[in-house]
VOPAGU-2260 file (C-alpha; in pm, 1 decimal, decimal comma):
REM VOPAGU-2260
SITE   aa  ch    i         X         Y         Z
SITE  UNK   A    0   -1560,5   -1013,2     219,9
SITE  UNK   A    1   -1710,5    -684,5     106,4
SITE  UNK   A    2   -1421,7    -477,6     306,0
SITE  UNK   A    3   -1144,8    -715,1     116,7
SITE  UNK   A    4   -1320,6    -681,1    -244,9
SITE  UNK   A    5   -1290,5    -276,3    -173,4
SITE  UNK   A    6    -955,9    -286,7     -26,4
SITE  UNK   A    7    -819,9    -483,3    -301,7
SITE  UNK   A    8    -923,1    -260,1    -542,2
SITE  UNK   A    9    -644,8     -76,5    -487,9
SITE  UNK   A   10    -368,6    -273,5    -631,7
SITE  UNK   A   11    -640,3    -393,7    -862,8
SITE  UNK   A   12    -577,2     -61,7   -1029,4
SITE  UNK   A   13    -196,7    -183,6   -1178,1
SITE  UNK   A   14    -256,6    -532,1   -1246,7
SITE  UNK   A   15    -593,7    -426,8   -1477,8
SITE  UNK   A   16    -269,8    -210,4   -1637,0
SITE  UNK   A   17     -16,1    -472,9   -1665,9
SITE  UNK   A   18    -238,2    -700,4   -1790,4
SITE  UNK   A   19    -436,5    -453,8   -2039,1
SITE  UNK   A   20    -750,9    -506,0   -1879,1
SITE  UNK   A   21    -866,6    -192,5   -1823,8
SITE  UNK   A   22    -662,0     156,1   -1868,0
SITE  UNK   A   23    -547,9     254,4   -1464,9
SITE  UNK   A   24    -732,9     601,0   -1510,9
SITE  UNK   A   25   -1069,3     390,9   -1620,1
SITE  UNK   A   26   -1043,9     141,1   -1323,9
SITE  UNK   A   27    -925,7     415,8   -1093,3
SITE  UNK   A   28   -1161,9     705,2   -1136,2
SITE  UNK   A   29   -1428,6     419,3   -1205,0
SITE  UNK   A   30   -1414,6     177,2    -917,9
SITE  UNK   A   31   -1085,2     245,2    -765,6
SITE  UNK   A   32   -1171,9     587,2    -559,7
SITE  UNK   A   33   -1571,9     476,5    -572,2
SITE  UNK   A   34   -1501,4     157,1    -414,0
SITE  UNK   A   35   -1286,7     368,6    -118,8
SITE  UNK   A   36   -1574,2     615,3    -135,2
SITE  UNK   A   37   -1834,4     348,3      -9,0
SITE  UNK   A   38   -1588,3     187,5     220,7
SITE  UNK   A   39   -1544,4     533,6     404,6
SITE  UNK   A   40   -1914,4     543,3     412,5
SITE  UNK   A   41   -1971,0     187,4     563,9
SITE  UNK   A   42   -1736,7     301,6     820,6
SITE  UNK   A   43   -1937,2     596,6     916,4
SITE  UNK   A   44   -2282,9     434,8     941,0
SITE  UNK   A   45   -2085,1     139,1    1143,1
SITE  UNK   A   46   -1924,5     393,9    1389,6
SITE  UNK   A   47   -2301,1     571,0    1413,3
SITE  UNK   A   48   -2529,4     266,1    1395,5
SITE  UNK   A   49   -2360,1     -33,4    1417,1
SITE  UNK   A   50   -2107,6    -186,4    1665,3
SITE  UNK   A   51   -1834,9      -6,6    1554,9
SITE  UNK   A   52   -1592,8    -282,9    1462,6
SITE  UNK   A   53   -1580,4    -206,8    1081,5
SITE  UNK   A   54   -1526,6     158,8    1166,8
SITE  UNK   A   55   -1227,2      58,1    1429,2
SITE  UNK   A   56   -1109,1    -168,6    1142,6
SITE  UNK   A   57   -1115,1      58,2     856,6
SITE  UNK   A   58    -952,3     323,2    1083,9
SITE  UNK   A   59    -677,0     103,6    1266,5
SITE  UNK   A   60    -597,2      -9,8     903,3
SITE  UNK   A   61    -543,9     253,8     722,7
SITE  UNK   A   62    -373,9     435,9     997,4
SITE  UNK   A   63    -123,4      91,7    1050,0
SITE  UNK   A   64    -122,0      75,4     676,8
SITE  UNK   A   65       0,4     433,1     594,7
SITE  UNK   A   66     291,6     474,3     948,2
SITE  UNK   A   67     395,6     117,5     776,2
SITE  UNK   A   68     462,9     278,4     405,5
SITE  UNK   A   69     627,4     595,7     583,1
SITE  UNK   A   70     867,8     313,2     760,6
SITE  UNK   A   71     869,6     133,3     447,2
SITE  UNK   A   72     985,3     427,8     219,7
SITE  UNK   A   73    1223,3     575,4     516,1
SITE  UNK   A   74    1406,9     232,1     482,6
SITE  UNK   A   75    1424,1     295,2     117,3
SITE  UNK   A   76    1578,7     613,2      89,8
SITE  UNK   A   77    1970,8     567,3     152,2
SITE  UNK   A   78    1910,2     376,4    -163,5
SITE  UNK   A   79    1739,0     608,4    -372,5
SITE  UNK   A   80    1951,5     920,8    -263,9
SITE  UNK   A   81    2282,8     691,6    -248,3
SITE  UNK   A   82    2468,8     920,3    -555,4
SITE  UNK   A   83    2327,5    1230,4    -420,1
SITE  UNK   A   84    2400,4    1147,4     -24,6
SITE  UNK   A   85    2748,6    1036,7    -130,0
SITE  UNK   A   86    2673,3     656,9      29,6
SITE  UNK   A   87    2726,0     471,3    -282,3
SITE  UNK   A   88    3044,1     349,7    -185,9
SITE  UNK   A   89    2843,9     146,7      98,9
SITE  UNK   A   90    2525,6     139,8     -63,5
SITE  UNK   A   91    2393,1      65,9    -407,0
SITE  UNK   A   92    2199,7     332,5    -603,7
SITE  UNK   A   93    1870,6     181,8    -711,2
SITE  UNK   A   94    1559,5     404,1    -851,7
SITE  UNK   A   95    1310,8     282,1    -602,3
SITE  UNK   A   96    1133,8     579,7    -627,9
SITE  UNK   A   97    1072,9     587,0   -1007,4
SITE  UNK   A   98     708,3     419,9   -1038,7
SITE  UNK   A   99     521,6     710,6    -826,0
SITE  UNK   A  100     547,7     961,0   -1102,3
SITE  UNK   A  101     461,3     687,6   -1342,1
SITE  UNK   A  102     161,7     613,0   -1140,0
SITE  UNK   A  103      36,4     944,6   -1138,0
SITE  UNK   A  104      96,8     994,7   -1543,9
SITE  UNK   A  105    -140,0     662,5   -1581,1
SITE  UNK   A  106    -417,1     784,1   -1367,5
SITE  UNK   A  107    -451,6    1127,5   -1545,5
SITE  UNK   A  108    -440,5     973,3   -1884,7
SITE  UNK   A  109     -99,1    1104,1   -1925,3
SITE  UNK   A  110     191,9     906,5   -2120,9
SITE  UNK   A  111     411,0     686,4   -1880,1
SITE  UNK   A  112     688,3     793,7   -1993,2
SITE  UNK   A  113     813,2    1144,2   -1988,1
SITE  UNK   A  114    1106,1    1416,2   -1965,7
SITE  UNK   A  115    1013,5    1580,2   -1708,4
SITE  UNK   A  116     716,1    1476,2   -1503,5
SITE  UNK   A  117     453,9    1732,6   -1336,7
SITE  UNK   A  118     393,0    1825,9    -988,9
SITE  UNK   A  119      32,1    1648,5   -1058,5
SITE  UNK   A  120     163,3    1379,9   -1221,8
SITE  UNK   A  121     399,6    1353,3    -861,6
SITE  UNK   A  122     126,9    1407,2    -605,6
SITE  UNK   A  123    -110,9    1174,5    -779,8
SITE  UNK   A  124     150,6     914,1    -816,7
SITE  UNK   A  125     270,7     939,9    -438,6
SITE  UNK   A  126     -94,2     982,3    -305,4
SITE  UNK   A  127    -157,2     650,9    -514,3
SITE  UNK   A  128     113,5     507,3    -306,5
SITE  UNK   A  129      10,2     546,8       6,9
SITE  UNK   A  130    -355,4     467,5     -69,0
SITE  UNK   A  131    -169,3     103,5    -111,9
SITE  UNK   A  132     -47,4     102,7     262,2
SITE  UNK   A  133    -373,2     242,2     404,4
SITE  UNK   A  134    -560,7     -13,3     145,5
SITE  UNK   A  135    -307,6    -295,2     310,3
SITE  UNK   A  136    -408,4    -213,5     620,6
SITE  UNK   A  137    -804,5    -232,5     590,4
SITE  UNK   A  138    -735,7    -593,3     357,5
SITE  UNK   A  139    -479,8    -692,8     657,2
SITE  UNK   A  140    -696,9    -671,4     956,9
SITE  UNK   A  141   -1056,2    -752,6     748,7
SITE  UNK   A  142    -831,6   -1052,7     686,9
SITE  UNK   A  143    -731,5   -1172,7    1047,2
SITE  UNK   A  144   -1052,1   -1050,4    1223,7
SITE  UNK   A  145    -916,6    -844,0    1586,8
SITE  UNK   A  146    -536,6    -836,9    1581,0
SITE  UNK   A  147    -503,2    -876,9    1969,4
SITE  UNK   A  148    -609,0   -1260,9    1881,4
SITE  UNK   A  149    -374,8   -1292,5    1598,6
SITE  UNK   A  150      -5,2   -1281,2    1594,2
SITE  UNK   A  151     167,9    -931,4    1410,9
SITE  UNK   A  152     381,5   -1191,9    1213,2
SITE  UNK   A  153      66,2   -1261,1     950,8
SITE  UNK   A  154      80,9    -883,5     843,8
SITE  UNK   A  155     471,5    -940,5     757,4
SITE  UNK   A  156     360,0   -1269,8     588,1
SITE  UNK   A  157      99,1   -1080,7     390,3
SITE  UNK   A  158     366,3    -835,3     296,1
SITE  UNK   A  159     633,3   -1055,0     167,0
SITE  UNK   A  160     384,5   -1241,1      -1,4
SITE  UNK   A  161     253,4    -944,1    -205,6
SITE  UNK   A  162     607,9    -865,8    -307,7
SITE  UNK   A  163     660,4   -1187,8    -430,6
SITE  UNK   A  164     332,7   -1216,4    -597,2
SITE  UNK   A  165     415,7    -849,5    -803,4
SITE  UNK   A  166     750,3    -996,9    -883,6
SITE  UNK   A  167     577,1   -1227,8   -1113,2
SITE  UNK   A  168     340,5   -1006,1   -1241,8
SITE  UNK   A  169     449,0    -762,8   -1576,5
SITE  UNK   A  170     541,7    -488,8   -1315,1
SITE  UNK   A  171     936,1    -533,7   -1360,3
SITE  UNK   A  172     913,1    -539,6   -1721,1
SITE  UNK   A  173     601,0    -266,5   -1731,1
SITE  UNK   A  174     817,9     -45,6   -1547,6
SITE  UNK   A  175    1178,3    -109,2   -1725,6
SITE  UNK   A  176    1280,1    -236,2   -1374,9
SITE  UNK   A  177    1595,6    -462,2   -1349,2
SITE  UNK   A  178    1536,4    -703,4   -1143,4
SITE  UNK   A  179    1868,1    -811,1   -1007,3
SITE  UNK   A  180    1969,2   -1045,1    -616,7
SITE  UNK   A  181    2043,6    -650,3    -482,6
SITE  UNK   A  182    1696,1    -545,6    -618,8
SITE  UNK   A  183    1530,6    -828,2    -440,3
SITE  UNK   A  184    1710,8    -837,3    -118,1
SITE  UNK   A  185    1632,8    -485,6    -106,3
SITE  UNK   A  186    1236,8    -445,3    -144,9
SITE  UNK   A  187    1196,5    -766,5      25,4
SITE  UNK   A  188    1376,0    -630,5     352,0
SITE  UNK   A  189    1155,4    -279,1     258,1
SITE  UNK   A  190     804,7    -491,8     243,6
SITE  UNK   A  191     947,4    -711,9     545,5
SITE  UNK   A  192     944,3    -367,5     751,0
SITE  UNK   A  193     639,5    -284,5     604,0
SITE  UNK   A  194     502,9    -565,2     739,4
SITE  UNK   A  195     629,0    -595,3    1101,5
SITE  UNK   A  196     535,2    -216,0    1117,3
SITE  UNK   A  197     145,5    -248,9     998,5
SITE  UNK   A  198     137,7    -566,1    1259,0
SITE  UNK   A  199     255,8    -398,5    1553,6
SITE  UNK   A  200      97,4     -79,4    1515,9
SITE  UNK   A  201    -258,7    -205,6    1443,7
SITE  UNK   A  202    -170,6    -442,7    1755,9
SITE  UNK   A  203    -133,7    -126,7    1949,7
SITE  UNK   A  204    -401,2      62,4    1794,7
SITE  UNK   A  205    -652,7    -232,3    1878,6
SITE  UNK   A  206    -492,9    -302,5    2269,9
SITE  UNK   A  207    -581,4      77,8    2344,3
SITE  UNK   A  208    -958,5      15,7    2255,1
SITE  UNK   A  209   -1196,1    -129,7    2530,0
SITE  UNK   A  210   -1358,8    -511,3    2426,1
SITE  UNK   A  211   -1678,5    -470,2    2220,5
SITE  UNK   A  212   -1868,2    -639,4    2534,9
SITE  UNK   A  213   -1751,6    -347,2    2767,1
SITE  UNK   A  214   -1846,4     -96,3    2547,6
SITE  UNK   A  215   -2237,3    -204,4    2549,7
């Protein structure tokens, strides 16, 4: 439960936002990046002292978690670049990308929206991004216990299901997104990749290790 309550912490970061909670800088810098702080440290003193199964979680997670949002935003691209790539004849132009700078303004206490957005206000929104996937990851596997016991289709379950779940959350609205069938169809086919990715790669990640009981 502890690894979950960390993990989550992560997306915990835009819904305190949406929901005016807490400022995303204040939750962020305050129990956001602490909360991954002490879960990195569990890890260590797991992989030195303990069994080693939290460390093999937390680094099979994030490791599924961020190969998954690489798939998930290489899916999304043709999309985003439709205009530029000269594909909108096939495909429809849709600013999928548009949040990550956005992310990055609300974490440095910036104002969400802007001109012309910094390289900061770009690296913090993207690394922000992909500390969702790897944060996935950990909260996927914590989740199902050992993923050689559990099918891969539960991570794609988990990621539809958070989709849905921020479709009915203020993040449309927050964001000025218009939420239209094409929208949908899209970043429920992006999460649905996102999903089958994180399941079979932590699969893999967790078939190459030996059993716990051969290992003492």
């Amino acid at each position: 439960m502890t690894v979950i309550v960390l993990s989550f912490t992560s997306i915990a970061a835009l819904l305190v936002e949406f929901y005016g909670i807490v400022p995303m800088r204040t939750f962020t810098l305050g129990l956001f990046l602490p909360s991954l702080l002490l879960l990195g440290i569990l890890a260590v003193f797991d992989g030195r002292n303990g069994n080693g199964a939290l460390a093999r979680s937390v680094v099979q997670g994030c490791l599924g978690g961020l190969i998954a949002a690489v798939a998930y935003d290489l899916f999304r691209l043709p999309f985003v670049f439709a205009s530029p790539w000269g594909l909108d004849a096939w495909v429809p132009a849709l600013p999928l990308f548009k949040v990550f700078p956005r992310f990055g303004a609300l974490i440095l206490g910036e104002p969400m929206e802007q001109v012309r957005y910094s390289m900061a206000d770009q690296w913090v929104g993207w690394s922000y991004h992909f500390s969702n996937g790897a944060t996935f990851g950990v909260l996927y596997l914590a989740s199902i216990g050992d993923p050689r016991h559990r099918h891969w289709a539960w991570a794609v379950v988990m990621a539809v299901g958070l989709e849905l779940g921020m479709l009915f959350t203020p993040y449309p609205v927050y964001f000025h997104i218009r939420v239209t069938g094409t929208f949908i169809a899209v970043t429920l086919s992006a999460h649905l990749i996102f999903g089958v990715v994180l399941g079979q790669v932590t699969r893999f990640l967790a078939l190459r290790k030996k059993p716990l009981a051969s290992m003492e």
